[in-house]
PyMOL commands that place a pseudoatom at each C-alpha (Angstrom):
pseudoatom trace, name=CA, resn=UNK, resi=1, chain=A, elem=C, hetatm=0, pos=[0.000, 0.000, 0.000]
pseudoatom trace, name=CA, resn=UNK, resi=2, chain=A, elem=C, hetatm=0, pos=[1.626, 3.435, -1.231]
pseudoatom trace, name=CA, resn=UNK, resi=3, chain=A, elem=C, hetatm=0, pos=[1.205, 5.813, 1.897]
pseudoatom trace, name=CA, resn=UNK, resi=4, chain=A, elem=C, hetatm=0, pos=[2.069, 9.238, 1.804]
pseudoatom trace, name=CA, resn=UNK, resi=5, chain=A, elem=C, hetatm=0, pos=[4.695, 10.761, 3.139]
pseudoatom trace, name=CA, resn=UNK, resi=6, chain=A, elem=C, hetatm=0, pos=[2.416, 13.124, 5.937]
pseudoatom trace, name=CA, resn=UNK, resi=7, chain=A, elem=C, hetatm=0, pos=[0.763, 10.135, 6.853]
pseudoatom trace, name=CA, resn=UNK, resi=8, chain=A, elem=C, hetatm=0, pos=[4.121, 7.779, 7.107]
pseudoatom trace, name=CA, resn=UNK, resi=9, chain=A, elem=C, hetatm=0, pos=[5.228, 10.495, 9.889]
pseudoatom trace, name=CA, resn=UNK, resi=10, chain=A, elem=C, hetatm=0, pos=[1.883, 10.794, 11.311]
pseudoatom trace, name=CA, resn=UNK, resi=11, chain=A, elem=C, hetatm=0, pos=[1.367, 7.249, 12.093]
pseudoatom trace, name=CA, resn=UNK, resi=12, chain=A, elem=C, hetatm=0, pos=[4.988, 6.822, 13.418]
pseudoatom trace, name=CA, resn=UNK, resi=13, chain=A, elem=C, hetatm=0, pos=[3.774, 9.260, 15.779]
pseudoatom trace, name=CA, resn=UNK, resi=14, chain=A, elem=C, hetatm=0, pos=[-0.140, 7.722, 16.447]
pseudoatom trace, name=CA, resn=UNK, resi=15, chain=A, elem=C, hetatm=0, pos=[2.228, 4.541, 17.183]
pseudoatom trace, name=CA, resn=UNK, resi=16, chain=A, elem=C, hetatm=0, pos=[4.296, 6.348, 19.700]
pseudoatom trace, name=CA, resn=UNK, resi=17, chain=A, elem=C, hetatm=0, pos=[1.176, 7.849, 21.453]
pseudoatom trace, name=CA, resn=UNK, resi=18, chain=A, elem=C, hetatm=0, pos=[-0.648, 4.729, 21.117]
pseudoatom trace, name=CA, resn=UNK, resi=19, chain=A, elem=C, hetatm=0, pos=[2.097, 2.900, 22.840]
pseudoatom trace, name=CA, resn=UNK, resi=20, chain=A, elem=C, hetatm=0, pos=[2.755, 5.141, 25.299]
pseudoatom trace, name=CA, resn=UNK, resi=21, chain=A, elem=C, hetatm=0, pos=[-0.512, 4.786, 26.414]
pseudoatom trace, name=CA, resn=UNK, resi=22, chain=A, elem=C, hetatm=0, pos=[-0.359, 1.044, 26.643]
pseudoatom trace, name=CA, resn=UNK, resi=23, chain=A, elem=C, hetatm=0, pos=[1.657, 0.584, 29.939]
pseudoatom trace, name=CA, resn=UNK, resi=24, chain=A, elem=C, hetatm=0, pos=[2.102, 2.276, 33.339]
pseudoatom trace, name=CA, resn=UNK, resi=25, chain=A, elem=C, hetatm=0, pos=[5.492, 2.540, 34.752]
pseudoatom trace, name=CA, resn=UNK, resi=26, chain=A, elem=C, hetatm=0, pos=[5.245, -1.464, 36.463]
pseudoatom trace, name=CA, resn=UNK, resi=27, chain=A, elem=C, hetatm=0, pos=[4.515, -2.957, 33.072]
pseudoatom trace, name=CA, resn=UNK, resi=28, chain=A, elem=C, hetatm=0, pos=[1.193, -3.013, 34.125]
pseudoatom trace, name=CA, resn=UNK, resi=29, chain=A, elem=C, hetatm=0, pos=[-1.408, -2.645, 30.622]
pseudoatom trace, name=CA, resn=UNK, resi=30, chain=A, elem=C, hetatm=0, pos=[-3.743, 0.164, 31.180]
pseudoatom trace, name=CA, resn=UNK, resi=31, chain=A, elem=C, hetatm=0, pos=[-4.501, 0.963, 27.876]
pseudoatom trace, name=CA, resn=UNK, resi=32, chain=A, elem=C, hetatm=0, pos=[-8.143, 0.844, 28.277]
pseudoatom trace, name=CA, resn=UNK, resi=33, chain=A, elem=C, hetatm=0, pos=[-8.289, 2.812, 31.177]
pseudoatom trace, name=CA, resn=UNK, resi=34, chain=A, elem=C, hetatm=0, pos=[-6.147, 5.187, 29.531]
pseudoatom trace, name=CA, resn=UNK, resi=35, chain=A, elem=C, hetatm=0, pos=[-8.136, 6.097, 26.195]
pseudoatom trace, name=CA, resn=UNK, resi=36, chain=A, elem=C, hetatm=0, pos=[-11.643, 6.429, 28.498]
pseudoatom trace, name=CA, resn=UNK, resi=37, chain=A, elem=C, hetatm=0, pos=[-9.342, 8.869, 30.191]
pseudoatom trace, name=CA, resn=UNK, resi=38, chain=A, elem=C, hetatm=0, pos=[-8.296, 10.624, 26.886]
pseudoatom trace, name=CA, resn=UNK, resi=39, chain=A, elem=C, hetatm=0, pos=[-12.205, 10.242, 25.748]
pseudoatom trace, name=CA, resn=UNK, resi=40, chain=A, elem=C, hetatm=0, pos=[-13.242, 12.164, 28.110]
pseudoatom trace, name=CA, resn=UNK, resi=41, chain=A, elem=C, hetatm=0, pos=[-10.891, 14.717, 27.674]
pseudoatom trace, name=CA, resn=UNK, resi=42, chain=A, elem=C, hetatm=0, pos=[-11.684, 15.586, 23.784]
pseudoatom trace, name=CA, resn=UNK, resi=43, chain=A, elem=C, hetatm=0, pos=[-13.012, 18.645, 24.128]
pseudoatom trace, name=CA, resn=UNK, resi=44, chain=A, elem=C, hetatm=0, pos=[-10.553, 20.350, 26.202]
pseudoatom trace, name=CA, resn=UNK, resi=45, chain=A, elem=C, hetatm=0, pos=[-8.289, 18.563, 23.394]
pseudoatom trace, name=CA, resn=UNK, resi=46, chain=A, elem=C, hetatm=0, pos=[-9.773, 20.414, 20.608]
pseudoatom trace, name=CA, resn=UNK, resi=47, chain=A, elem=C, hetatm=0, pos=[-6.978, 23.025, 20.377]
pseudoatom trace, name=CA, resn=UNK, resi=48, chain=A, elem=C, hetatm=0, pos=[-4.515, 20.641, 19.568]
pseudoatom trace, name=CA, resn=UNK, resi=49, chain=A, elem=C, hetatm=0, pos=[-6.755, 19.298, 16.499]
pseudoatom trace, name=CA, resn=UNK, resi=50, chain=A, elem=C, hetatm=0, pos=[-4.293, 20.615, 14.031]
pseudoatom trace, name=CA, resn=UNK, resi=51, chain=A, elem=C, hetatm=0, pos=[-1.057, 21.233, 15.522]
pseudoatom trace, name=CA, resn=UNK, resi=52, chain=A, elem=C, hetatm=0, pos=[-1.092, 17.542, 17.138]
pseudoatom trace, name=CA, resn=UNK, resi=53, chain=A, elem=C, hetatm=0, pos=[-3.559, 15.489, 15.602]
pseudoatom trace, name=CA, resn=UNK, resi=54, chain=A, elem=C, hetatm=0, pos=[-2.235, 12.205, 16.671]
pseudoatom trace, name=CA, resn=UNK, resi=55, chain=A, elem=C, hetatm=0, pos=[-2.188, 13.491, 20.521]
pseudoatom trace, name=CA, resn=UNK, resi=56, chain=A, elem=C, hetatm=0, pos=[-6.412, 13.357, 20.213]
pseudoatom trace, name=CA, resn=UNK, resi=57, chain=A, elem=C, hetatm=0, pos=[-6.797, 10.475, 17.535]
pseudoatom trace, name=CA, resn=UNK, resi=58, chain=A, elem=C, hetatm=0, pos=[-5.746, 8.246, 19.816]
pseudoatom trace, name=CA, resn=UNK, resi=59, chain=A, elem=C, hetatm=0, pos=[-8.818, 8.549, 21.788]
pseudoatom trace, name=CA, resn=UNK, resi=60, chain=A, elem=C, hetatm=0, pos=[-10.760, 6.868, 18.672]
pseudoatom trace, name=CA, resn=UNK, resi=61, chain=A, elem=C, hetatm=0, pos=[-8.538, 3.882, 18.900]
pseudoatom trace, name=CA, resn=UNK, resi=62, chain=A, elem=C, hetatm=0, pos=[-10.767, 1.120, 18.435]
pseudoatom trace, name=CA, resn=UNK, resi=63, chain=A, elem=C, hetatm=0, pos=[-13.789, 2.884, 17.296]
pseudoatom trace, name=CA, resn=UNK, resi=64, chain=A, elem=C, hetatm=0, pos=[-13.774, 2.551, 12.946]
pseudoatom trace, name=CA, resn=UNK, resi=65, chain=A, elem=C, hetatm=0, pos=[-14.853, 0.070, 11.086]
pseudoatom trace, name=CA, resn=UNK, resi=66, chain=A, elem=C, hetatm=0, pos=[-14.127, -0.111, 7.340]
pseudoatom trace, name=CA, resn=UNK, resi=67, chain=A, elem=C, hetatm=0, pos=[-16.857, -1.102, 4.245]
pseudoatom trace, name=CA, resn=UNK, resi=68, chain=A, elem=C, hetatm=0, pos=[-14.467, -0.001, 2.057]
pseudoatom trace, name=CA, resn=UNK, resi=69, chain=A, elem=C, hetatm=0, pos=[-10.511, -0.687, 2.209]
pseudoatom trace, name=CA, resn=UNK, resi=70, chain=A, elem=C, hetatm=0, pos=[-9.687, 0.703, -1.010]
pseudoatom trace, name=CA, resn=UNK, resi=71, chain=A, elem=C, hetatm=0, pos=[-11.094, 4.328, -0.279]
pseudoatom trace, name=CA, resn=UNK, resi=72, chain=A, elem=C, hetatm=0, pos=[-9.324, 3.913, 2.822]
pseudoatom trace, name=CA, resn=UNK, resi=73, chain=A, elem=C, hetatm=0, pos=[-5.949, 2.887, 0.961]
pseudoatom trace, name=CA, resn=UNK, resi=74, chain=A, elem=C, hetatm=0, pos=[-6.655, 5.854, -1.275]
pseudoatom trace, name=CA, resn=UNK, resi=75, chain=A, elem=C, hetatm=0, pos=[-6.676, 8.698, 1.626]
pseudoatom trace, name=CA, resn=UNK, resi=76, chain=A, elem=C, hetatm=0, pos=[-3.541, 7.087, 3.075]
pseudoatom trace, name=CA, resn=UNK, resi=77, chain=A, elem=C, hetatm=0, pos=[-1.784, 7.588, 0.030]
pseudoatom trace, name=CA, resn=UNK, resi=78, chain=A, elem=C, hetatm=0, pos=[-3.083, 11.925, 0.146]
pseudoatom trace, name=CA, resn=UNK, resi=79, chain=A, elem=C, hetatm=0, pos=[-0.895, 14.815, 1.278]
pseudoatom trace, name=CA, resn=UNK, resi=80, chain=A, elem=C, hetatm=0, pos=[-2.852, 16.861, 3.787]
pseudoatom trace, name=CA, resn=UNK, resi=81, chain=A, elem=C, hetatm=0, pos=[-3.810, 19.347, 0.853]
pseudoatom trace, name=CA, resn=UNK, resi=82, chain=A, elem=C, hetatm=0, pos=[-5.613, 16.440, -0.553]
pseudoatom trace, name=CA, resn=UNK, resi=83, chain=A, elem=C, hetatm=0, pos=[-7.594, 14.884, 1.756]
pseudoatom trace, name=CA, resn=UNK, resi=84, chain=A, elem=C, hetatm=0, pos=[-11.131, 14.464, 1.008]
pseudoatom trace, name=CA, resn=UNK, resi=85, chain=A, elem=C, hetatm=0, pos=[-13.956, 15.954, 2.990]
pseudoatom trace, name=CA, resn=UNK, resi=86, chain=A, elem=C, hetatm=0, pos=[-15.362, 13.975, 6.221]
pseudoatom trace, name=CA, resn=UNK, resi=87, chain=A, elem=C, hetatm=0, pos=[-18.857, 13.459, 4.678]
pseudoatom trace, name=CA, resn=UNK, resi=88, chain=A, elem=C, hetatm=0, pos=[-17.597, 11.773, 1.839]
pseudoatom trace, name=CA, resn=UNK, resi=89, chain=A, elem=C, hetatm=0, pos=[-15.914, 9.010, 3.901]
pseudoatom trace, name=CA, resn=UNK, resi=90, chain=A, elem=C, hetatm=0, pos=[-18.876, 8.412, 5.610]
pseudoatom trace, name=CA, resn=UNK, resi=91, chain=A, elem=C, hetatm=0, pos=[-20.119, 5.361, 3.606]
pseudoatom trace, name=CA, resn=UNK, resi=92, chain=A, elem=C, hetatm=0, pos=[-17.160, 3.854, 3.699]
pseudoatom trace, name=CA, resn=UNK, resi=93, chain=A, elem=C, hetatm=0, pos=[-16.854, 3.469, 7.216]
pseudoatom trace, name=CA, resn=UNK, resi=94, chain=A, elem=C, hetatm=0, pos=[-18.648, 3.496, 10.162]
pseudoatom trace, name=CA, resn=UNK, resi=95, chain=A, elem=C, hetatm=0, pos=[-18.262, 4.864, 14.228]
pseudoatom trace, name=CA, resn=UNK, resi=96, chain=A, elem=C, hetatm=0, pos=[-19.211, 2.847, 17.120]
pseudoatom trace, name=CA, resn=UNK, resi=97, chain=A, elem=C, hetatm=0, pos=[-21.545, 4.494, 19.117]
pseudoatom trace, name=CA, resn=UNK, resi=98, chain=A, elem=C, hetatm=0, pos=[-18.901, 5.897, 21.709]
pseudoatom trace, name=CA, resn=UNK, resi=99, chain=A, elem=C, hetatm=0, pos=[-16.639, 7.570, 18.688]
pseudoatom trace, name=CA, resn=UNK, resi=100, chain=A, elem=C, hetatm=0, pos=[-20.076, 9.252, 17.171]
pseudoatom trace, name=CA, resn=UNK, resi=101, chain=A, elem=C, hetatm=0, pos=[-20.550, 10.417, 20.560]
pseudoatom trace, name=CA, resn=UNK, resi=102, chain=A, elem=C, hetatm=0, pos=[-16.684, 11.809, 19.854]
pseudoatom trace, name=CA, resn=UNK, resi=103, chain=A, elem=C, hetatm=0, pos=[-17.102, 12.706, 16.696]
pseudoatom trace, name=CA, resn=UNK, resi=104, chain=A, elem=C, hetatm=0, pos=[-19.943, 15.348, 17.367]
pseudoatom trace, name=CA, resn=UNK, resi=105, chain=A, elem=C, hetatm=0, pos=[-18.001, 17.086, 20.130]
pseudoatom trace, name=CA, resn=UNK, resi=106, chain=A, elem=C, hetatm=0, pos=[-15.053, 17.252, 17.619]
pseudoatom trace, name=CA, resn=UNK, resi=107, chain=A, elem=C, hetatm=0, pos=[-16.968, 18.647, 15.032]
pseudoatom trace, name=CA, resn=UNK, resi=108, chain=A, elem=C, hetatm=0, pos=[-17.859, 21.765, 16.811]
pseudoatom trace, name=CA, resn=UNK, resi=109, chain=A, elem=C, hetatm=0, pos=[-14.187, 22.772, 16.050]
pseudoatom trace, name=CA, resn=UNK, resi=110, chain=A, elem=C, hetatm=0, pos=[-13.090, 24.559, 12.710]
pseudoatom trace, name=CA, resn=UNK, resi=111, chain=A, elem=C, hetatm=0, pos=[-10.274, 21.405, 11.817]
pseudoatom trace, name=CA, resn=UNK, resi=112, chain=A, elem=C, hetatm=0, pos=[-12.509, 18.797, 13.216]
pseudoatom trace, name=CA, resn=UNK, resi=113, chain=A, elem=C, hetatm=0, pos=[-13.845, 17.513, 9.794]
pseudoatom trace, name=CA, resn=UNK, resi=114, chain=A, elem=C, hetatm=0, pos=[-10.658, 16.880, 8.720]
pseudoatom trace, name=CA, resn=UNK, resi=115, chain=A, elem=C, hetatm=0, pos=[-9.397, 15.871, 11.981]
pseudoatom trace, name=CA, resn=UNK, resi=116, chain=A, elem=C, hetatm=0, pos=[-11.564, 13.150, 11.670]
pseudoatom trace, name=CA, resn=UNK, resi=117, chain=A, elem=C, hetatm=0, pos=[-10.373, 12.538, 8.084]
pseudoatom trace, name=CA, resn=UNK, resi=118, chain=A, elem=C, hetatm=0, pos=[-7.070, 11.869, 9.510]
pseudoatom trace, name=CA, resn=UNK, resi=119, chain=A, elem=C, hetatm=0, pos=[-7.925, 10.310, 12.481]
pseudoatom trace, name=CA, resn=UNK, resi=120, chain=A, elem=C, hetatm=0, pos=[-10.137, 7.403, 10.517]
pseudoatom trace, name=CA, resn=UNK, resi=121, chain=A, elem=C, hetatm=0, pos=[-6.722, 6.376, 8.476]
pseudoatom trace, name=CA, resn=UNK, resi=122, chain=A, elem=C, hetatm=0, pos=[-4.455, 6.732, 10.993]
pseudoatom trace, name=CA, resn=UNK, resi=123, chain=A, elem=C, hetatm=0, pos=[-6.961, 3.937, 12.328]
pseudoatom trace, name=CA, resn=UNK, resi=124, chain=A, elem=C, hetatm=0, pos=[-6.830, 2.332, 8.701]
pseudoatom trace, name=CA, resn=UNK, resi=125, chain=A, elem=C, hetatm=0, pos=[-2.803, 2.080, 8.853]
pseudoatom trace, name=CA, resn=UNK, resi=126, chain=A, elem=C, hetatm=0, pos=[-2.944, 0.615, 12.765]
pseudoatom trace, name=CA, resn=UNK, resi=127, chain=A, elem=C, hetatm=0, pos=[-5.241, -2.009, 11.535]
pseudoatom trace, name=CA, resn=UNK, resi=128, chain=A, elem=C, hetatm=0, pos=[-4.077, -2.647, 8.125]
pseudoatom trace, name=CA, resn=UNK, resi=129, chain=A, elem=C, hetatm=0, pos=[-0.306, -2.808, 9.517]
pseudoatom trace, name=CA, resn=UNK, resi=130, chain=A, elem=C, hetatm=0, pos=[-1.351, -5.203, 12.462]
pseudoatom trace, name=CA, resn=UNK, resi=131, chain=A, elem=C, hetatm=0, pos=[-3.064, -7.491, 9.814]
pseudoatom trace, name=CA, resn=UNK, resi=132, chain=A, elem=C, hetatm=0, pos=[0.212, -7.415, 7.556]
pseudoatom trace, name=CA, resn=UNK, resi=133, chain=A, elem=C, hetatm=0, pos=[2.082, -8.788, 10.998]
pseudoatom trace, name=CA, resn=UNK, resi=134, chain=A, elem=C, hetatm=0, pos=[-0.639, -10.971, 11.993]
pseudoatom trace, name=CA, resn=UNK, resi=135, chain=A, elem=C, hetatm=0, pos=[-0.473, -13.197, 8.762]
pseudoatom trace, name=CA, resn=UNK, resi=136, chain=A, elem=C, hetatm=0, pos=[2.665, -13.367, 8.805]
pseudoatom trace, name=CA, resn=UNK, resi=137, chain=A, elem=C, hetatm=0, pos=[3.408, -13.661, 12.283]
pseudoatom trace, name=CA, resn=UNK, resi=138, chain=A, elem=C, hetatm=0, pos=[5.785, -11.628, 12.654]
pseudoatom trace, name=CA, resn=UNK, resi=139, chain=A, elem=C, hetatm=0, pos=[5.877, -7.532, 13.559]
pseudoatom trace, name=CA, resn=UNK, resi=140, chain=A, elem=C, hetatm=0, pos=[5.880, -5.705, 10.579]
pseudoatom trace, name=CA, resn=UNK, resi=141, chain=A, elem=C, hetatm=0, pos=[9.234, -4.194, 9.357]
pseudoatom trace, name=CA, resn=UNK, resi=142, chain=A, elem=C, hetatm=0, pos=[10.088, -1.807, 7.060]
pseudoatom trace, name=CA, resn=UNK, resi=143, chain=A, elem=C, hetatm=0, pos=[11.171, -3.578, 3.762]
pseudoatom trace, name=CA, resn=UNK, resi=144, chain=A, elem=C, hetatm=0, pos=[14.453, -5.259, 3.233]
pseudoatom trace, name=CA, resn=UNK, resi=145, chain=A, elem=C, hetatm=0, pos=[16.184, -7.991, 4.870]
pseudoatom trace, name=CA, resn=UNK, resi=146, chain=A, elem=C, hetatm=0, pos=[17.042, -7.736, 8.333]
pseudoatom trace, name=CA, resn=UNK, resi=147, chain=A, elem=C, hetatm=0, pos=[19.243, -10.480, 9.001]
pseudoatom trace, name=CA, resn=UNK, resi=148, chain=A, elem=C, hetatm=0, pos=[21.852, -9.128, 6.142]
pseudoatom trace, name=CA, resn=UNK, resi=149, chain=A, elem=C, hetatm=0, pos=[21.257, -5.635, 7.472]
pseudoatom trace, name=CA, resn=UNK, resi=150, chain=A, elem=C, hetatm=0, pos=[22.685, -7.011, 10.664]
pseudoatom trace, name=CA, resn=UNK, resi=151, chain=A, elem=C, hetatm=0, pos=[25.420, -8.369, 9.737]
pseudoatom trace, name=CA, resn=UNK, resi=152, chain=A, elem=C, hetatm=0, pos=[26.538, -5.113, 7.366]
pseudoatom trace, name=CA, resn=UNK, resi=153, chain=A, elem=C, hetatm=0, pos=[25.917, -3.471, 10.491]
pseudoatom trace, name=CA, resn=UNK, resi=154, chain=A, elem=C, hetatm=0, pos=[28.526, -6.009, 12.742]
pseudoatom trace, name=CA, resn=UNK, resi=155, chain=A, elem=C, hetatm=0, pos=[30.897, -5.306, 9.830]
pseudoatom trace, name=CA, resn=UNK, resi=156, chain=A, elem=C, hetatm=0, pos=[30.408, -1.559, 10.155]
pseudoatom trace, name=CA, resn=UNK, resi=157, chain=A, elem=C, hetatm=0, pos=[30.922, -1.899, 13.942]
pseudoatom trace, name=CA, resn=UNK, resi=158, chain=A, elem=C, hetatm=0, pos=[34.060, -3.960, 13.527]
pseudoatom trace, name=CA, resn=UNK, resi=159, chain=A, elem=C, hetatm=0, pos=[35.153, -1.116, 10.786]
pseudoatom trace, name=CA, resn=UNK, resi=160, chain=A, elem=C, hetatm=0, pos=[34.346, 1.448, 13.357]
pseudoatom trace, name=CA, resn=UNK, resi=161, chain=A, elem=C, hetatm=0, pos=[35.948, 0.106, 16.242]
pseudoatom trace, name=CA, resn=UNK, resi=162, chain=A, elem=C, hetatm=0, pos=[39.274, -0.332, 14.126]
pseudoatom trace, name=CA, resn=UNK, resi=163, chain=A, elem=C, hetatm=0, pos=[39.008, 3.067, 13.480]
pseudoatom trace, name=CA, resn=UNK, resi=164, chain=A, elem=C, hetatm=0, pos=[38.543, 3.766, 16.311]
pseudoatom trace, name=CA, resn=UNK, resi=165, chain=A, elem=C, hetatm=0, pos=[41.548, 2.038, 18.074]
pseudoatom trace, name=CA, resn=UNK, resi=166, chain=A, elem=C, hetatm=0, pos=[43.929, 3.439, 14.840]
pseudoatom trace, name=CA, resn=UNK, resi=167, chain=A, elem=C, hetatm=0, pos=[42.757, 6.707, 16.142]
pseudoatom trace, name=CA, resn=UNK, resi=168, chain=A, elem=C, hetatm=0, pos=[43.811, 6.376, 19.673]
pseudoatom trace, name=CA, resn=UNK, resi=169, chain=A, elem=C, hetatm=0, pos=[46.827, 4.898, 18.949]
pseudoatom trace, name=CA, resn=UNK, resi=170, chain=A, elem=C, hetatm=0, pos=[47.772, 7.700, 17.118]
pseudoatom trace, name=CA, resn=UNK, resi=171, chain=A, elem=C, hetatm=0, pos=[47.300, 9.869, 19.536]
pseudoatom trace, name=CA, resn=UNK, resi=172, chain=A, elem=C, hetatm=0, pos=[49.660, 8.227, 21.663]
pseudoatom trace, name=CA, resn=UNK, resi=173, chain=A, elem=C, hetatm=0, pos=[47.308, 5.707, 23.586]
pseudoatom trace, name=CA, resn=UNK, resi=174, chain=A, elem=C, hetatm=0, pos=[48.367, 2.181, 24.229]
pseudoatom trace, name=CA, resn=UNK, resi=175, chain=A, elem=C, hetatm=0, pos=[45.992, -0.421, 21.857]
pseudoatom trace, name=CA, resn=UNK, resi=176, chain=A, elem=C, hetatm=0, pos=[43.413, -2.304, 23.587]
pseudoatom trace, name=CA, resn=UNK, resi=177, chain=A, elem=C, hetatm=0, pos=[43.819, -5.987, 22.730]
pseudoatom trace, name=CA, resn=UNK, resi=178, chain=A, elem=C, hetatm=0, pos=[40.120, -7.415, 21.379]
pseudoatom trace, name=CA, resn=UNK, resi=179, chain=A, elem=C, hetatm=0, pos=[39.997, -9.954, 23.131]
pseudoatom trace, name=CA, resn=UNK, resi=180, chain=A, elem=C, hetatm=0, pos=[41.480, -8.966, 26.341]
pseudoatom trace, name=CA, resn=UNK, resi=181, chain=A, elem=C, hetatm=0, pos=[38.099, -8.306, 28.151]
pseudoatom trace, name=CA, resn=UNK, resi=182, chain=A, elem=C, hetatm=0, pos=[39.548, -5.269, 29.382]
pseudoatom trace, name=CA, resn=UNK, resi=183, chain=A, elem=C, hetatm=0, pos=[36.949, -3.005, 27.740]
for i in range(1, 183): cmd.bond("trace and resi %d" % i, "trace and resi %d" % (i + 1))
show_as sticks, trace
zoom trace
C-alpha cells in the first residue's frame, strides 16, 4: 500500500502515542483505562486538532470500522492538501456508538472535519499494519532484509571500532587488545 509521506510520519507518531498509552510505569497494561481517560478529555483537546492530531486520535482507537478498504488505501496515500472531505468518507466506514458520541463534540471545532479525516486512516494504517504482521506472524518491518542488514551493520561496527583504536593509537594511547576483556 503506497502511503504518503504526511501520513508515514503521522502514524509513526499515532504509534508512539498509542504505545505510550499502553503501559504504566510497572509494566502493568492500562490501555483501556487510559483512552476512556483521553475520551473524556476531547473537548478540552480540541486546540490541539491541528497542531497535534495524533495526541487526540488516539482517543478513537478502536472505534472505525471499514466497508471499504480501497477508499481507505486511497486517503492514506493523500498529502494533507488532498484529503477528502469527512462526509464523503462516511459510507465507507462506520463509528461505534462511543466515537459518534466523539465525533460530534469534535466537530464543533473549525479542523474537526478533517481531523476526523485523519484520524479514521491513521486507524486504517494501525489495523491494516497489524493485519500485515498478523499473517505473517511476525511484527511488521520496514522492507528489506534484516538479518543481512545485521550483519553489514557487525561489519560496520568492527570497521568502526578499528578506526577507532587506529585513532587512539595515534594519539599516543596504548591499543586495547580485542579480546582482552579489558573493555
Amino acid at each position: 500500500m503506497k502511503v504518503s509521506a504526511y501520513f508515514e510520519e503521522l502514524q509513526s507518531a499515532y504509534d508512539a502515542e498509542l504505545d505510550d498509552l499502553m503501559t504504566d510505569s510497572a509494566g502493568h497494561d492500562i490501555l483501556a483505562k487510559r483512552l476512556q481517560t483521553k475520551r473524556s478529555q476531547v473537548g478540552q483537546l480540541l486546540p490541539m486538532l491541528e497542531c497535534n492530531p495524533e495526541m487526540v486520535a488516539v482517543a478513537f482507537h478502536g472505534g472505525f470500522s471499514f466497508a471499504n478498504p480501497a477508499v481507505m488505501r486511497d486517503v492514506a496515500a493523500q498529502e494533507p492538501e488532498d484529503l477528502p472531505e469527512w462526509r464523503t468518507l462516511l459510507s465507507s466506514l462506520s463509528l461505534e456508538p462511543w466515537a459518534a458520541d466523539l465525533a460530534r463534540v469534535v466537530l464543533k471545532d473549525a479542523h474537526g472535519a478533517r481531523f476526523l479525516v485523519v484520524t479514521a486512516c491513521l486507524e486504517f494504517l494501525r489495523a491494516a499494519t497489524s493485519a500485515d504482521a498478523d499473517a505473517t506472524g511476525m511484527p511488521q518491518q520496514p522492507s528489506g532484509d534484516r538479518d543481512s542488514d545485521d550483519e553489514d551493520d557487525a561489519d560496520v561496527d568492527m570497521d568502526l571500532e578499528e578506526a577507532g583504536a587506529d585513532w587512539l593509537s595515534e594519539q599516543g594511547f596504548d591499543r586495547k587488545d580485542r579480546f582482552s576483556g579489558d573493555h
